[in-house]
C-alpha positions in Angstrom: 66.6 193.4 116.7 63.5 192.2 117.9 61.9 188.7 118.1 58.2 188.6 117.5 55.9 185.5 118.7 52.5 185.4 117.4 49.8 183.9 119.3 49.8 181.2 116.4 53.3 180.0 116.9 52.7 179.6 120.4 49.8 177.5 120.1 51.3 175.0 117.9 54.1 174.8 120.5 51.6 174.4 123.2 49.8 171.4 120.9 53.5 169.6 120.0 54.2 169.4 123.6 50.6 168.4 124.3 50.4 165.3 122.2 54.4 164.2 122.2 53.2 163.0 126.1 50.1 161.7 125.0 50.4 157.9 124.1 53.0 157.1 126.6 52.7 153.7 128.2 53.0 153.0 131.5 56.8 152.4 132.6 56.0 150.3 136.0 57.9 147.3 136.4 55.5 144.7 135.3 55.0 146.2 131.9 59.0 145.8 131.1 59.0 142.2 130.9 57.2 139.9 128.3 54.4 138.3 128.7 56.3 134.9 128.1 57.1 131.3 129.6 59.7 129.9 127.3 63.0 129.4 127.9 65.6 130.2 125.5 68.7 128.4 126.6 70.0 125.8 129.0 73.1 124.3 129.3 74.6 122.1 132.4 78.2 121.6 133.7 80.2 120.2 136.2 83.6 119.6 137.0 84.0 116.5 136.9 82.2 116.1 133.9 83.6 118.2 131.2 82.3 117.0 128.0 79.1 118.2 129.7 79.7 121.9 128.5 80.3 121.1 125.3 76.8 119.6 124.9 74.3 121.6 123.4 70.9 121.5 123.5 68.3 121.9 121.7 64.6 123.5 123.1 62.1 122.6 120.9 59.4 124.9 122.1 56.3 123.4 120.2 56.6 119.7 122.2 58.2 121.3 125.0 61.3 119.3 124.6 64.7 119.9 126.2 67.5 117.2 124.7 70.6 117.0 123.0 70.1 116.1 119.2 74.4 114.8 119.3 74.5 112.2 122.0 77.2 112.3 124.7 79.9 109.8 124.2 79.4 105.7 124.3 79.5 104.9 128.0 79.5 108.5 129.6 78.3 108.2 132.9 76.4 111.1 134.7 76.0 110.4 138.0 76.3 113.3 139.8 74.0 116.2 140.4 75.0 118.8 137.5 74.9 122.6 137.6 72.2 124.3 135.2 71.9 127.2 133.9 69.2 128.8 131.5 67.7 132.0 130.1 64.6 133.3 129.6 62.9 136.7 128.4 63.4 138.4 131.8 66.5 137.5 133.4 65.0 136.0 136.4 64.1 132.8 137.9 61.0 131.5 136.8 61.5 127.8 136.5 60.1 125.2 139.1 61.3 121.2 138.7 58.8 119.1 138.6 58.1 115.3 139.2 56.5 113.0 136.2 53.0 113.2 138.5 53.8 117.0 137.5 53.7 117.5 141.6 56.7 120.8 142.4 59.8 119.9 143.8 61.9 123.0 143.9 62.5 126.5 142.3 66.2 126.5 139.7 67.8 129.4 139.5 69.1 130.9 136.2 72.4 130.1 137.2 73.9 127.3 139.7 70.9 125.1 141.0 71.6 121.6 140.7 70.1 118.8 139.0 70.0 114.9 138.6 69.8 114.2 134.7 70.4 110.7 135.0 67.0 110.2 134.3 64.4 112.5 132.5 63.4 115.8 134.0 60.5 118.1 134.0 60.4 122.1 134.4 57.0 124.1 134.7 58.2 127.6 133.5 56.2 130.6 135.0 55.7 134.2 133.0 56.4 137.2 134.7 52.6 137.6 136.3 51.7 133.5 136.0 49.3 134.0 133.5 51.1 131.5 131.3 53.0 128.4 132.4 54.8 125.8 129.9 56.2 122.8 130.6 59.0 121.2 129.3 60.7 117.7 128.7 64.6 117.2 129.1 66.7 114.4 128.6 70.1 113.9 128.1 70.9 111.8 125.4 73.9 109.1 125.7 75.2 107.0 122.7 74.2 103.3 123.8 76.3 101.4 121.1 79.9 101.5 121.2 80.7 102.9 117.8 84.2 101.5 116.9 81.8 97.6 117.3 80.0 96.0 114.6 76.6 94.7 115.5 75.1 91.2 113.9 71.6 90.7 114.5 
């Protein structure tokens, strides 16, 4: 038994392999992560503090707004630096803390830097290549009225 190959067959073998590596992109580093400076979570804890990690928060990435939308308990006091943690996109640090004057202060890791939020807070978040930069608002919102009083105005 013998196996014939024409000169056809082989030349549409040649042309599949041709064009199945044409189109390919480029698979360096800087191509694998988006082109991005949003954050998509955040959420801060510390020990002391547990009701802190039950807080969630909300990112609203239009105003660049970081808050909680259910207030912390009537008279919760945070004053301590807390731990934060956030992700992004690309899994790496890309997050600088910034004053109101909008002047740096420090890089925040994804997970572990620390953080006064007794007061508001600004981040500058960096894409991959720093062709975009967003910044962002966060507060953390207290309940200022004790709920179980009646108020008379």
């Amino acid at each position: 038994m013998h196996l014939r190959i024409g000169t056809g067959s082989i030349c549409c073998l040649f042309l599949l392999l041709l064009t199945s590596c044409l189109g390919k992109e480029d698979n360096s580093v800087e191509n694998n992560f988006p082109d991005d400076a949003e954050l998509l979570s955040f959420k801060l804890s510390h020990d002391s503090i547990p009701e802190l990690r039950t807080v969630v928060f909300t990112i609203d990435q239009e105003k660049g707004l970081i808050y909680n939308k259910d207030s912390m308990t009537y008279q919760t006091v945070i004053d301590r630096v807390v731990t934060v943690t956030y992700t992004n996109s690309m899994n790496i640090p890309n997050v600088l803390l910034v004053n109101a004057e909008n002047d740096s202060i420090r890089w925040i890791a994804a997970g572990g830097d620390t953080l006064d939020v007794s007061k508001p807070f600004y981040f500058r978040v960096y894409s991959y290549n720093s062709s975009k930069t967003k910044l962002y608002a966060g507060q953390v919102n207290i309940h200022q009225v004790d709920p179980d009083s009646v108020q008379y105005h």
